[in-house]
Structure formats: structure tokens, C-alpha cells
N, C-alpha and C positions, 0 to 999 in steps of 0.2 A: 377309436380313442374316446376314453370317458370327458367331457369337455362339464360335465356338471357339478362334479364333484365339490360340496362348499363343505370350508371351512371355520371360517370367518362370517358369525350368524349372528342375531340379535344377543344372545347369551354370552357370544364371546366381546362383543362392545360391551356389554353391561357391566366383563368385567374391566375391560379398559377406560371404562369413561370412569371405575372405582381408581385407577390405578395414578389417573389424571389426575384427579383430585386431589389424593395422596400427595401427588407430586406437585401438584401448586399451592397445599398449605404446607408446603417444607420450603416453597419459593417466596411467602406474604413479606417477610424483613426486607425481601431483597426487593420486591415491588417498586415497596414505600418507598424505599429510599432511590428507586429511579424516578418515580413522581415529584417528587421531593425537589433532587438535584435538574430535574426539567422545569422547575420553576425557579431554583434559584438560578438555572442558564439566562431566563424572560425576566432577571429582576424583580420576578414576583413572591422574594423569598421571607418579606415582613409577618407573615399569617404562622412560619415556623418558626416564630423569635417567640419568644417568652416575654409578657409584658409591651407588643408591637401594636397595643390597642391607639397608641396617638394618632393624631389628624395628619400629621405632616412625618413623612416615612421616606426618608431620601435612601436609594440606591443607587451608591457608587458602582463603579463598571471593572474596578482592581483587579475580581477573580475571572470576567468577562473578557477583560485583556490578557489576562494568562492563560489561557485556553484558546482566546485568537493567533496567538503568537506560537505555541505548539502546535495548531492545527496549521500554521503557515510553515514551522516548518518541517510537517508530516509531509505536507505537499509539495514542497522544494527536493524531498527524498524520493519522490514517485520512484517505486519500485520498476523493473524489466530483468523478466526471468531469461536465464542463460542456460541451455538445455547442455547437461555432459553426459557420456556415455560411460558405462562402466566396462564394458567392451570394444575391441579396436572397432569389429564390423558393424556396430549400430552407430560410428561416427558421423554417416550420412545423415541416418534418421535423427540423430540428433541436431544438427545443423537445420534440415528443414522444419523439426518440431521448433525451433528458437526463433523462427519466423514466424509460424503458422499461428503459435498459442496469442503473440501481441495482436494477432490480427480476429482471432475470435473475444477474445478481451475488447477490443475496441468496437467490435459489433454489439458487443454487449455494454457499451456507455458506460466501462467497467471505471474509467477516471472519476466521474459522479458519486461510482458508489465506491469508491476507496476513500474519496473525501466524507457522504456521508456514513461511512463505518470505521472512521477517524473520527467524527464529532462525537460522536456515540460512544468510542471506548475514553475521551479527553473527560465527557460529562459525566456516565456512568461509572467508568473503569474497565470495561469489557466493551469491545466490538465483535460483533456477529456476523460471517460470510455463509450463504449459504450455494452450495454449486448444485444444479440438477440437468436432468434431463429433461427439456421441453420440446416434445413431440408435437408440439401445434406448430414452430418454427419453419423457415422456410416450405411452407406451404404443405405442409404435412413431414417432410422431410426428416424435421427435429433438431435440432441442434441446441450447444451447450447454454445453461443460463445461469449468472452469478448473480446473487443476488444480496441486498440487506437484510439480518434478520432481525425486527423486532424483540429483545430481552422480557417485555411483558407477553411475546405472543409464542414462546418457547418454553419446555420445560424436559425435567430431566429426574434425574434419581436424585435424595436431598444425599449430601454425605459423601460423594465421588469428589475425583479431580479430577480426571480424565472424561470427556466426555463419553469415549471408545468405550464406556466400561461400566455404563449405562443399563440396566437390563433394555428399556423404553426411552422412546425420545417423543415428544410430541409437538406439536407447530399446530395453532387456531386461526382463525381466520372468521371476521364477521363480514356473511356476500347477504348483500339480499337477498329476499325470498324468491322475488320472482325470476332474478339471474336464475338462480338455481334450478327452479320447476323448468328455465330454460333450456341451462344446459344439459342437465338430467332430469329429464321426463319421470324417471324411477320416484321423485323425490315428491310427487307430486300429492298434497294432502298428509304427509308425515311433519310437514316444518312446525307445526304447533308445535307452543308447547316448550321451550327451548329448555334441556335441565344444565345445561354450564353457563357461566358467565366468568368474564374474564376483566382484569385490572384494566382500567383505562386511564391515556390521561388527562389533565384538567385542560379542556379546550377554551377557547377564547370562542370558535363558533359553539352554538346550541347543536349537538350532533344527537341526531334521533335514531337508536339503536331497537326501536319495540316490532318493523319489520323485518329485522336480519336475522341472519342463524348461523351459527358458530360449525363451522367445519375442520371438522380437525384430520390432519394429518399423522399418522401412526408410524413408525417404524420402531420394528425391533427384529433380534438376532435369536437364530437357531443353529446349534451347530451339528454338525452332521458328516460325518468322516474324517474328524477332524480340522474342520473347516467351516469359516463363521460365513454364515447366509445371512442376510438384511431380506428382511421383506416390510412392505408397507399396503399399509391399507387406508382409505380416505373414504371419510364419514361424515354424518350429521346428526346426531345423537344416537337410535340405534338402528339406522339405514345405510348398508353396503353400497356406496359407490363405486369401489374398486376394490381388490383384494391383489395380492401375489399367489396367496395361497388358495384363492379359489378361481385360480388362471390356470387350465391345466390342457391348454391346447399346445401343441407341439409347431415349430416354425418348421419349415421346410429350407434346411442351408446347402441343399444340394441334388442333384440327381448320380445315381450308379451309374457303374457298367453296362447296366441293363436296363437303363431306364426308367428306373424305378426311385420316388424320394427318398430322400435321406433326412429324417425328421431329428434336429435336435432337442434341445432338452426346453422344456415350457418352465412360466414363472416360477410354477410354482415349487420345484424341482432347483433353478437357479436362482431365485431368488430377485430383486428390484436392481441392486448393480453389480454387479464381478466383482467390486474392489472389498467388498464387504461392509463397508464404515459409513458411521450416520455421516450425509454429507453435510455438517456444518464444522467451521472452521471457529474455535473463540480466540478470540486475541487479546489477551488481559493487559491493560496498562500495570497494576501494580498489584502482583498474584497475595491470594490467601489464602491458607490450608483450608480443607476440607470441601472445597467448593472448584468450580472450573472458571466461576467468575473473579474478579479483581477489582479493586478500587481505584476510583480518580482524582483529581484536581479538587473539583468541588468537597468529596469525603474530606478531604486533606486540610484545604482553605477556607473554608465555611465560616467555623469560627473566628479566626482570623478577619472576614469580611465582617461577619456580625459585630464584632468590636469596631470596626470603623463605620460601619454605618452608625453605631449608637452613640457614636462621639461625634460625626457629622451631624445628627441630630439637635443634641446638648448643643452644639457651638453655634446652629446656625437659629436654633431656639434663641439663646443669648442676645445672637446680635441681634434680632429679628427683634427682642424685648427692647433693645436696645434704642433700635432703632423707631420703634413705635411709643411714644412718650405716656405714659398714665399718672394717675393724680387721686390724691385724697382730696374729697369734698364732705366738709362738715353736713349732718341732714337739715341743720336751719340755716346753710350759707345763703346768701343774697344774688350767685351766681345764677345767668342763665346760661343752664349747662347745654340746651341744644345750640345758643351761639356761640358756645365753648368749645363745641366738640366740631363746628362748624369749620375749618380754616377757610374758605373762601370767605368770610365775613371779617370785613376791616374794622367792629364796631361789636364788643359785647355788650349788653345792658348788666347793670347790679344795682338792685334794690335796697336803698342806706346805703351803710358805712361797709366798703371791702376791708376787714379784718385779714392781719397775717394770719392767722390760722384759718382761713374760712377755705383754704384750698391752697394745696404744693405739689409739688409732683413727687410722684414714687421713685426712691433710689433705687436704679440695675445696676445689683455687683457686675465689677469690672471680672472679668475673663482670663484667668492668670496665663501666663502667655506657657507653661509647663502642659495644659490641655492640648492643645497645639503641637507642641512636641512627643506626647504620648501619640499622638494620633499619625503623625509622619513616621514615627518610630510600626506603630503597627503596619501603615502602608508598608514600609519597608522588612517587614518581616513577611511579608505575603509574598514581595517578592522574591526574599531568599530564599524563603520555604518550598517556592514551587521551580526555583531555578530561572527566573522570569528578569535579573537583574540587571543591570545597564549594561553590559555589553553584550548579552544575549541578542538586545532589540539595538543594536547597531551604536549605542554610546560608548564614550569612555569615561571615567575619571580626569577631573583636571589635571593638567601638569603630563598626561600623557600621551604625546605627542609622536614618536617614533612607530614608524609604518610595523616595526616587527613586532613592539610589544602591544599595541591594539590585536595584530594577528594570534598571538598569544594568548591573551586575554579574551576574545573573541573565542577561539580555538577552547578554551580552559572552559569559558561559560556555557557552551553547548554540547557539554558532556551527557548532559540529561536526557534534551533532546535526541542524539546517537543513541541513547542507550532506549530509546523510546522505538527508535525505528530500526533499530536489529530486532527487538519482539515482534514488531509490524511484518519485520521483512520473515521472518520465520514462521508466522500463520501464511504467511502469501505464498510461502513455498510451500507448503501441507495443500494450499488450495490449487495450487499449480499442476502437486504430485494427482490430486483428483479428476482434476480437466484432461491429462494424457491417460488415465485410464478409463474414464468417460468415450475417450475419442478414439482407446482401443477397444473399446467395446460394442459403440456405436458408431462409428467410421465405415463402413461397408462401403456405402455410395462415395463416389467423390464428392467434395466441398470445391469451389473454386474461392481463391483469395488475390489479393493486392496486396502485395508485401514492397519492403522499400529496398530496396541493392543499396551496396556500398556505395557508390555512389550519388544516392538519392533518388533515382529512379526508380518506377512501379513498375513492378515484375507480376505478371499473373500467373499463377500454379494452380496444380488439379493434386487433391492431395484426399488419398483414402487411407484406411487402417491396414492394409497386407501387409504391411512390412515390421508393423510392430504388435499382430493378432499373436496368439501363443500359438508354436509350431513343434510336430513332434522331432523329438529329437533321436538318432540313433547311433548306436556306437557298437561297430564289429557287426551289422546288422541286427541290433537285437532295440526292439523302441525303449527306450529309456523314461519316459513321459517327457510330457508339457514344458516346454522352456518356450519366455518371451524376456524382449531387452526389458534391461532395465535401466533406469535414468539418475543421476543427480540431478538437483537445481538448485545454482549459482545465481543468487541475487544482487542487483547492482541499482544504485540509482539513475533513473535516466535521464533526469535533467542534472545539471549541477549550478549552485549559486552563482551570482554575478561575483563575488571575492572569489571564489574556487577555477571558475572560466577564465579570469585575469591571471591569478598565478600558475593556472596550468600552460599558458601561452607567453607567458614571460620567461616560464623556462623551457618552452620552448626555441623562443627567440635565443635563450640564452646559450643552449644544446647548438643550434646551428653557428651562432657566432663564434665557439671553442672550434668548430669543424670536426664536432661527433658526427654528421651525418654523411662526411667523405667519406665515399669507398676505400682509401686508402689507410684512413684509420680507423678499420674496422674492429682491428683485436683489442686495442688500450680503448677503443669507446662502449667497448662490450665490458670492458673490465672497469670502467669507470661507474656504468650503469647499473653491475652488477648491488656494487656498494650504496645505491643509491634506494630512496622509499619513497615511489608517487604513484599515483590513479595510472592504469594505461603502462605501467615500465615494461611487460611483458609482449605486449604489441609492439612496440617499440623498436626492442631490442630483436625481435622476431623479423620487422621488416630490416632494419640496419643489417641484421644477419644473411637475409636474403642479397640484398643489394652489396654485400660484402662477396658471396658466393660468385655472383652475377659478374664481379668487375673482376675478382678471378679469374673464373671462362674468358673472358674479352680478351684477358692478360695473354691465355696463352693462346688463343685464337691470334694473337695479332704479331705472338712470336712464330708459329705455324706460318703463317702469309709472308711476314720476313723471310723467314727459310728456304721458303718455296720460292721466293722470286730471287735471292738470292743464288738461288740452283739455278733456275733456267733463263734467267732475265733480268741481267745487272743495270739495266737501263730503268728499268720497273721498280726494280728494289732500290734505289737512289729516287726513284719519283714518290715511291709511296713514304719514305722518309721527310722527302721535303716539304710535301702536303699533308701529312698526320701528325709529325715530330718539329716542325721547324726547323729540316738540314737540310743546309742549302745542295742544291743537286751538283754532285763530286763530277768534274771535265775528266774526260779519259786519261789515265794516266796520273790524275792528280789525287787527291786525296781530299778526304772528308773536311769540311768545317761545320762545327759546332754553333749554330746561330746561339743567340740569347735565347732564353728560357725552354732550351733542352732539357727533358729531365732525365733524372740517371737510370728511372724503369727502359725509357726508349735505347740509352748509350749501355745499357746492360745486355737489352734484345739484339740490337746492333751489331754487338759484339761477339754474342752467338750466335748469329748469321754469318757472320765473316768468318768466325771459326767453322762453322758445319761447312761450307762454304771449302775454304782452304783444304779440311781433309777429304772432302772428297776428292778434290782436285788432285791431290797425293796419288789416292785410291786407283784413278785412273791413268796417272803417268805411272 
């Protein structure tokens, strides 16, 4: 096997690192305005106002708390994927993939990074997921990695919307020099010299970038039998650190009949992942044609905030004039102005006669109280603009007092937000669909995990990819090709609010109090539930169903044991009555009584006992 063969040379970076560039001066608008909006998140947005040269710059926190209060409740919606099968026999593997994924999510501190890839798409208007394969994990083992992606450290084709659709995708990365000669010795004496440089943003520390070197990540697509190949290659200007396509050794996934390997297909042949597609996931808060990115909160409210910062300004100028008193002093007054301007001195000196004119104080126009109300009036447009309004953040209106129209009202106001975390929940499902074909790809070995049972208890599993690798498939003996399952995912949230947890338990309570949960009214509580709309109705109705089935069997389980002892043992059949049903045991000869709280299923079985009973008795006279 040729194992030399390169593809991927100094000529062919030269021209990707052209192709780079291209693609980052189609990216410079968008930069700016993440730099931008990353300062006006730190309040440090006076330097982008027009005319923001005065001493005293107050920043309000208005668009600060709008962005807290969405990312509170991005995070109240914390997503949990639900794995469904699109076939009956992958219903197993779907069940255990619905466990396994939260449990590689949670090794990956995946809650962290969905909060910050939440701050990022609230500030910017795009958040970035990125999923890979990280081969250094479990001690060479490998396993999945999610990741945030930096918007300055990414780039793409200017002009798309889909990201899929990309010719090139590119990801940078500044390591130090010496990390680097560490982990690749290859790089050793090449790092002068750096020819990219990349946006950065305004730090509060002094960050010294003159020993780093920009490593960039490559991926792009070839297609070839009709079928799209990803390969990647990772570089440092024009030094191969790794290639796909200059990987051309062959794995060994087997031995024959005879002993002999079975060598499958090398990278450079398959390509970096099976699934084909650049792994990153964009999640845009509020889309815009021609781009795969989208705008935020800050694009939206800026303005908005700049007018009440500038009227905070004016008003607190005002009082501040106000409050600090000034004075005309004629140039030949008799005042001595350092015991003037003195207040701890109970004693000024004046030279002659104090003349009324020799010194008055300066008039500060009064403050018309309409400044004031332009200014409340703007806060309050910031907050309807972004959805952020009193009952959003838990208030009501006066006068509104009635538990159902706050829940209404409440309900009405966080429309925005919903409509914020169905897009959330929809890149999370793209990233979900990634990580099961990651883990059909690379699952060979077992994983072990801790997963949680119905219950609550930790359950440990050994869980590898055979069961959902691609298998040939044949039909009349003839091979058909390659089929593997395939999957839905059903997103849900997995916490629910402290108002949500209260009304889902209140009708609970309430569901039990009507006696929907008796076996006996099984059919009109399935029929009640049907007409009904809440979280959960289909579990529900699922178990009520089961428990309905259940009390059924019992039913005629315990008309069978009537029967039966009434055939061979009228003594038994009068005890088992007295002790299950409340009837009292019939004296020979005498006849049944009826204790209180008989009911008419028991005097129903009863009676076809006595009947089966009787004809037999026929049967044999």
C-alpha cells in the first residue's frame, strides 16, 4: 500500500490561505458589529455614540436586562432530545440512544456551553455549536466533543445561507508557538513569520499575540459517486499538519475465512466523517437573507438605549448644575473669592463697600418635567421593542388581580421568548442528528455510562455502534446495498418553570379528585382526556390505559376462581366472597345476604357462579 502519496502541499495552502482571505473580507461588516455589540454588552458603548466626547457618560443597564431576562429564559427551556425510530425494529435502539446521547452531553459540560452559545446568539444574533471527534479523549479512545464556536474565529463563503453549501469552511485558532513545536515537532522553525491575522476583541487585559501562530482548520467537500466527502486538513500557514487526503493507509476491519485482513477504505478514499457535513450547527436568533448569520437584541435596541443614555446625561448634568451653585463676580469686586468658594469658612473678608452688583449667583433653568417623561417613555419602548415588558419579568398591571388573567397575560407576554427556543430547539436537533452519526461511526469499542431509570436510579450500560453500523441488506437472496436506521429527534424541555410545575400538579390533583385514575372509569377518562391540551397527556393516558387493561384481567381472573370454587367447593366459594366482596358466609341451607357496600361487579360474578353452577348440576342429574 502506497501510504505516501500527498496531496495537500505548500501550493495547495497557498491557495487556501487566498481562499481565506476572500472569505474574511466578505466577513469585515460582520466583525465590526460583533466587536461592537461585545462592548455595548460591558457598557462600554459611549466611544460608538456620535458626539460621546463629555466627562460624565452614564450607562444605563435597560438593554443589559433584556438580554438577562432571555438568556433566563433560554435556560428555563434547557432542551432533552427524545430519540424516535422511523422503523418498528430500531425501537430498542432508539430507547437506548435517548439515554446514552444526555449522558455524553453531560460529559461534555454541554449545560455551560448551551448557556454560553445562548449569550452569543442574545448579543450577536447567531450562536455557534460546533460537534467533533476528539481522538485524545478517554485516553486515546476518542470520544464526542461539543463545542462553542467563536463567530470572529470562523468563516465561510460571503453570499450563502445555508452553511452546507459552502464550497470551504474555515475555523483559526491563535496557540502558541512553543505548544506547537511541542505538539508537532514537524512545525519546528516554520512559525515565523505569521501571513494571517484575525479580528479580535477589545480586551480589558493587555493580550500579547507577537509569539502565537494562527492555525487554521480546513474543511471542504468533493463529491464523487454521487456522494458528498468532507475532508479536512489543519495547518499553520503553509505547513501540513494533517490532511484527509494525504492519509492513504488502509484500517484493517477484519480478518477472512482464511486468515487473511480485510482492509477497509483509508481517509483519504472516506473522507474526515461519514455524515458528510461541515460540523457546525448556526442558530440565528433573527434570520437575514443572504448570510447564515442573524441579528440580536443589541442590533435591535441600541438605539433605543442611546437615547436614554443621552437624556440620562442632560438630566443628571441639570441637576448636578443645579445642585452645584455658580456666580458672576465683577473683575474689580472687593470679594475674597478663595473665602467665597471656601464653605468651611464662617467668615468672608470684603474690601470697601459689597455693592449688589459686585457678585450674584448664576440662574439654572428649571428642568421641565416633559424631559422626564420623554425619557420613561423611551425606557418603555425598549421594553416593548424587545418583548421584555411587565409581565414577561413576573409583574402585572394594576387592578389585575385574578390568578387566570396574570396566567394569560404572562402566557400572552412570552410569546417571543417560545418563539426564541423553537429555533434553539431546532439547531439542537441538527446537532443531536450529528452526535448519533458520529457514534455510528466511531462506536466500535464499548463506552460505559450512568444513565438514570424511571425511577431515579443509575443504571450502568455498555453500549457500542453494531446495532445501528450500516448493514447489507438482501431481498430473495440478491444484496440490495447498505441500509442503516434512521432516527427522528423530538425535543422537549427538561426542566419546567416553578408556574408550569404548580399547574401541572394542580391538575393533577385535580384529575385524581374527579376519579380519572380509577380502573373502573377507564373508557369516559380516556374520553375526557382525549379533548383535553397539556404537557405529558399521552403518558398519561398511556398508563391510565394500561391500568384499565390490568383491572380487566383481574376482573375475569376473579370471575374464573368464583366458578371454580363454586364447582367444586361451596364452602370456599361462600369464604372467598366474604373475604374479597363483604358477603357475609351463607349457613347451609340458607341463603346469601348482601352486607353494605357490595358492589354490583362482585353480585354480577356471584351470579354467574351460581348460574354455571346450577347447569352443571342439570348436566349431571
Amino acid at each position: 500500500m502506497d501510504n505516501k502519496k500527498t496531496v495537500i502541499g505548500e501550493e495547495t495552502l497557498r491557495k487556501a490561505n487566498a481562499i481565506l482571505r476572500k472569505y474574511k473580507s466578505g466577513k469585515t461588516s460582520l466583525e465590526q458589529k460583533v466587536i461592537e455589540n461585545e462592548q455595548w454588552w460591558k457598557l462600554r458603548h459611549w466611544r460608538y455614540i456620535n458626539g460621546g466626547n463629555d466627562e460624565f457618560k452614564p450607562a444605563s443597564a435597560w438593554l443589559f436586562s433584556v438580554i438577562m431576562n432571555k438568556h433566563a429564559d433560554g435556560i428555563e427551556a434547557y432542551p432533552e432530545p427524545n430519540i424516535l425510530p422511523r422503523e418498528e425494529n430500531d425501537r430498542a435502539e432508539a430507547v437506548r440512544l435517548s439515554a446514552i446521547i444526555p449522558a455524553v452531553l453531560e460529559q461534555n459540560d454541554f449545560e455551560e456551553t448551551y448557556s454560553d452559545v445562548l449569550w452569543q446568539k442574545l448579543k450577536t444574533g447567531t450562536g455557534v455549536y460546533g460537534v467533533f471527534w476528539d481522538s485524545s479523549k478517554l485516553n486515546g479512545l476518542g470520544d464526542i466533543a461539543v463545542k462553542k464556536v467563536d463567530l470572529l474565529n470562523i468563516f465561510w463563503e460571503p453570499g450563502i445561507t445555508d452553511l452546507q453549501q459552502s464550497g470551504n469552511i474555515f475555523t483559526t485558532e491563535l496557540v502558541d508557538n512553543e505548544a506547537l513545536e511541542n505538539m508537532y515537532p514537524s512545525l519546528r522553525g516554520s512559525l515565523k513569520g505569521n501571513n494571517l491575522t484575525t479580528a479580535k476583541y477589545i480586551y480589558d487585559d493587555n493580550v500579547d499575540t507577537t509569539d502565537k501562530s494562527v492555525v487554521v482548520d480546513w474543511y471542504y467537500k468533493k463529491h464523487k459517486n454521487g456522494k458528498s466527502i468532507l475532508h479536512y486538513c489543519k495547518y499553520v500557514n503553509t505547513t501540513v499538519i494533517y490532511a484527509t487526503e494525504n492519509d492513504n493507509e488502509k484500517p484493517v476491519d477484519g480478518i477472512d475465512e482464511n486468515g487473511l485482513p480485510i482492509y477497509g477504505l483509508s481517509r483519504a478514499e472516506r473522507g474526515w466523517y461519514d455524515h458528510g457535513k461541515y460540523p457546525f450547527i448556526f442558530d440565528r436568533l433573527f434570520p437575514t437573507e443572504g448570510t447564515p448569520c442573524g441579528f440580536g437584541y443589541i442590533d435591535i435596541c441600541k438605539n433605543t438605549q442611546e437615547q436614554i443614555d443621552r437624556l440620562n446625561q442632560a438630566i443628571v448634568k441639570n441637576a448636578v448644575m443645579g445642585a452645584s451653585p455658580r456666580y458672576f463676580m465683577r473683575g474689580d469686586g472687593s470679594v475674597n473669592e478663595k473665602e467665597f468658594t471656601d464653605w468651611k469658612r464662617p467668615i468672608v473678608h470684603v474690601n470697601g463697600n459689597l455693592g449688589a452688583d459686585s457678585i450674584r449667583p448664576i440662574d439654572v433653568p428649571n428642568m421641565s418635567d416633559i424631559y422626564v417623561s420623554v425619557l420613561n417613555s423611551k425606557i418603555q419602548e425598549l421594553r416593548e421593542t424587545s418583548g421584555n415588558n411587565e409581565a414577561s419579568t413576573g409583574n402585572t398591571p394594576s387592578g389585575v388581580t385574578a390568578a387566570s388573567a396574570i396566567a394569560a397575560l404572562q402566557e400572552a407576554a412570552g410569546k417571543t421568548s417560545r418563539a426564541s427556543t423553537l429555533s434553539a430547539y431546532r439547531a439542537y436537533s441538527r446537532m443531536i442528528s450529528q452526535i448519533i452519526e458520529l457514534i455510528r461511526q466511531f462506536y466500535d469499542l464499548p463506552r460505559q455510562f450512568r444513565i438514570t431509570g424511571t425511577l431515579g436510579e443509575d443504571i450502568y450500560v455498555s453500549y457500542d455502534n453494531s446495532e445501528i453500523k450500516p448493514k447489507m441488506q438482501e431481498e430473495y437472496g440478491i444484496n440490495v446495498g447498505m441500509k442503516s436506521p434512521v432516527f427522528d429527534i423530538k425535543v422537549s424541555a427538561q426542566r419546567k418553570n416553578i408556574y408550569s410545575k404548580v399547574q401541572q400538579n394542580e391538575l393533577a390533583l385535580e384529575l385524581y379528585r374527579s376519579g380519572c385514575f380509577n380502573p373502573e372509569l377507564t373508557d369516559q377518562t380516556l374520553l375526557l382526556l382525549d379533548t383535553m391540551d397539556f404537557d405529558g397527556k399521552e403518558r398519561i393516558m398511556r398508563k391510565i390505559h394500561e391500568n384499565g387493561d390490568m383491572y380487566g384481567k383481574m376482573q375475569k381472573y376473579k370471575e374464573l376462581a368464583l366458578a371454580i370454587a363454586a364447582r367444586y367447593d361451596d364452602e370456599a366459594y361462600r369464604r372467598i366472597l366474604a373475604v374479597e366482596n363483604g358477603t357475609a358466609v351463607k349457613p347451609k341451607g340458607g341463603t346469601n345476604r348482601k352486607l353494605s357496600g357490595e358492589s354490583s361487579i362482585t353480585l354480577k360474578a356471584r351470579k354467574k357462579a351460581n348460574q354455571a353452577y346450577q347447569l352443571q348440576q342439570i348436566k349431571e342429574e
